[in-house]
Every structure is written in structure tokens, then in C-alpha cells.
N, C-alpha and C positions, 0 to 999 in steps of 0.2 A: 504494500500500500504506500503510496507517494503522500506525503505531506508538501503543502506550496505554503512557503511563508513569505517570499518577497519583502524582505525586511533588511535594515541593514544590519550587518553584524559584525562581531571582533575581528581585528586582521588573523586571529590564531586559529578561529573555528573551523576553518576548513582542513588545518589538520588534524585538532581535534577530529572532528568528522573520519576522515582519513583514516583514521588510527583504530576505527570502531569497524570498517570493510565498507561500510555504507555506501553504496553511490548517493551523488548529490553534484549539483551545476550550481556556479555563482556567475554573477554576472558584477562590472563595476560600474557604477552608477557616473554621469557626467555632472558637471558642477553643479547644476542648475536641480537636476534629481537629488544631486548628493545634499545640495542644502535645506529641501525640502526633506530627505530620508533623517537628520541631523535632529529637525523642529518635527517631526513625529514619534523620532526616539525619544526627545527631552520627554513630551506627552506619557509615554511608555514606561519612560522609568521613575518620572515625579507619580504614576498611579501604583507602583510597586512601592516605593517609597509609603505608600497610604495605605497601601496595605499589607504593609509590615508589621510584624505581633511582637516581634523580639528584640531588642537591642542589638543583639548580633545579626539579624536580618534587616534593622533596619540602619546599622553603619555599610553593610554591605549594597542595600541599594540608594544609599546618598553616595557612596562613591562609585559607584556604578553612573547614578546623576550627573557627578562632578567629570565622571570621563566625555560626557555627553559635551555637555557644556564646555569643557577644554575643547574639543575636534570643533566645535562651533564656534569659537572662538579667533581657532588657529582659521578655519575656513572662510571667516569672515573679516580674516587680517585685524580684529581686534585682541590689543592686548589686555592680558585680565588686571593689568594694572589700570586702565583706564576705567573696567569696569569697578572695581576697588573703587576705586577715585567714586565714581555714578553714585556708589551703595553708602558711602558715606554720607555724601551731598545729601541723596533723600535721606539719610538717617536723623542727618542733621533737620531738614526741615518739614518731616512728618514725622518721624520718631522710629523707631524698631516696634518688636513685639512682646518686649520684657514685661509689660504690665499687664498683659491677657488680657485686654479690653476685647469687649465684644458688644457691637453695637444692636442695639435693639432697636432704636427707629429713629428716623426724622420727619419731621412738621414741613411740609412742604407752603410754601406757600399758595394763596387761593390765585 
């Protein structure tokens, strides 16, 4: 039985794979595929992320995250110091999430 995943994946899977007898085809995506395959992984793994029960499951899929977000990064010729730089700036002028606010509503005006 063939599984189709059309996803992107780690550069070592396919030897993993390899290693297992399994046949299996990749294909390497062009930039324009690859930076959309990039912003559908982030998707992917920020919902693993949420659905992690374990402290050991859930450092393992923040750094799984955090690799996403590095190849997105290097792909998009930004460096993560700049992004550093962004997270501060808004930390500074909307705050972080240390105080566990949780907003319950706003009065709209008529």
C-alpha cells in the first residue's frame, strides 16, 4: 500500500527511508513551492506543538518549530537577529505574555 504525503521533509529522511528497504520518490520543490512548503510546515508543527502532553514532547516539537522557522528565515535572506530586534520592539510596546491576561471582551462603540 502506497502512502502520498507531498510534504516537505528533513534532508536525512530519505535515508532514513533507505535504511528501512522501503521504496519511496522525492521530489525538490522550486523556491516559490519551497517557501510556501516552509509556511505550511511552520502550520504543522506550531499544531504539534499544541498538542503536546509532555514536557519532553513538547521541547521536542518547539525545536522541531524553531528548525522550521530557521530554513524560513535563511530562505527568506532574513536574519534572526533582525527578527530578535522585531520581538523586542513589540515586547516593548504591547508587552509579552508573562501576566496571563486573557481578554474577555470589548464595548464596541455604537
Amino acid at each position: 500500500m502506497r502512502i502520498t504525503y507531498n510534504k516537505l521533509i528533513r534532508d536525512n529522511i530519505p535515508a532514513i527511508i533507505t535504511a528501512t528497504g522501503k521504496p519511496f520518490e522525492t521530489d525538490a520543490y522550486d523556491e516559490s513551492g519551497y517557501q510556501q512548503a516552509l509556511r505550511q510546515k511552520l502550520v504543522e508543527e506550531a499544531e504539534e506543538v499544541r498538542a503536546s502532553r509532555s514536557e519532553t514532547e513538547t521541547i521536542k516539537e518547539i525545536a522541531d518549530l524553531y528548525e522550521v522557522v530557521d530554513a524560513l528565515l535563511a530562505a527568506s535572506g532574513i536574519s534572526r537577529e533582525t527578527v530578535l530586534a522585531k520581538q523586542q520592539q513589540r515586547r516593548d510596546e504591547r508587552g509579552g505574555f508573562g501576566s496571563r491576561l486573557q481578554l474577555l471582551w470589548v464595548e464596541e462603540a455604537d
